[in-house]
C-alpha positions, 0 to 999 in steps of 0.5 A, a space after each residue: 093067199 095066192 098058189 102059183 100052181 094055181 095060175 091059169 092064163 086066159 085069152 081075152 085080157 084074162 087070167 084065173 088064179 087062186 086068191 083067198 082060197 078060192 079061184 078067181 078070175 081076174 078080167 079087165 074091161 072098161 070098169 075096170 080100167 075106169 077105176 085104175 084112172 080114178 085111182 091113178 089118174 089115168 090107165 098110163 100112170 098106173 101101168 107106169 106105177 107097176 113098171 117102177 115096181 109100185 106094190 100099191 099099183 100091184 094091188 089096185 090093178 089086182 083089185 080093179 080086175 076083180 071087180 068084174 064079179 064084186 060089184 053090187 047092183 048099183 055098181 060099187 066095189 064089194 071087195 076092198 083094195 086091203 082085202 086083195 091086198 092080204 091073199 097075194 103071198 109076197 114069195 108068190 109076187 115075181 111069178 104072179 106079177 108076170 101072169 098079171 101082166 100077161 093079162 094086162 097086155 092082152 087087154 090093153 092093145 097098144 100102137 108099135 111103130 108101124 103097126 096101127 092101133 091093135 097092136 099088143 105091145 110088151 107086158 108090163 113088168 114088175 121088177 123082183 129079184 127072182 132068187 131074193 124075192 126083193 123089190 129091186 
């Protein structure tokens, strides 16, 4: 499970933190994102997912920033989207999510008006009732 004490925020579209008792490091790169549009369709939709608050989005975009250090030599998943899914502690989603994306905005650089591509726009959010800890 998941210990917000144990969040670490990296540079580079990457974030340490602790999940099934082990610290991980969770990096979104190419694969990565390539697994998000094979799951989603697309990287936009998956994104719009975790912004609707979608738990099923949550877990893959976990799991899919994991897979940078599960993969075998042929490049197939070795860690499964219910195995992710079992070390988030859902008390921990709010501040959790937050961290992710953080991550998720440092990795995915976004056009703003004006600015030209490169420009970093807001982190996805996932909308939780902070004092109730309910999806909204």
């Amino acid at each position: 499970m998941s210990n917000v004490r144990d969040v670490k925020e990296n540079k580079g579209g990457t974030a340490t933190l602790s999940l099934g008792g082990e610290m991980r490091r969770l990096k979104f790169d190419l694969n990565s994102f390539a697994e998000l549009e094979e799951l989603f369709g697309g990287v936009e939709d998956a994104m719009k997912a975790l912004d609707k608050g979608s738990i099923k989005a949550l877990r893959a975009i976990v799991w899919a920033g994991l897979l940078h250090d599960n993969m075998d030599e042929r490049g197939n998943a070795t860690l499964s989207l219910k195995e992710v899914g079992a070390w988030i502690d859902i008390k921990d989603l709010p501040h959790f999510s937050e961290k992710l994306g953080k991550a998720l905005a440092e990795a995915l650089p976004q056009e703003e008006k004006g600015q030209g591509r490169g420009k970093v726009g807001k982190a996805p959010e996932v909308p939780f009732d902070q004092e109730t800890q309910e999806q909204k």
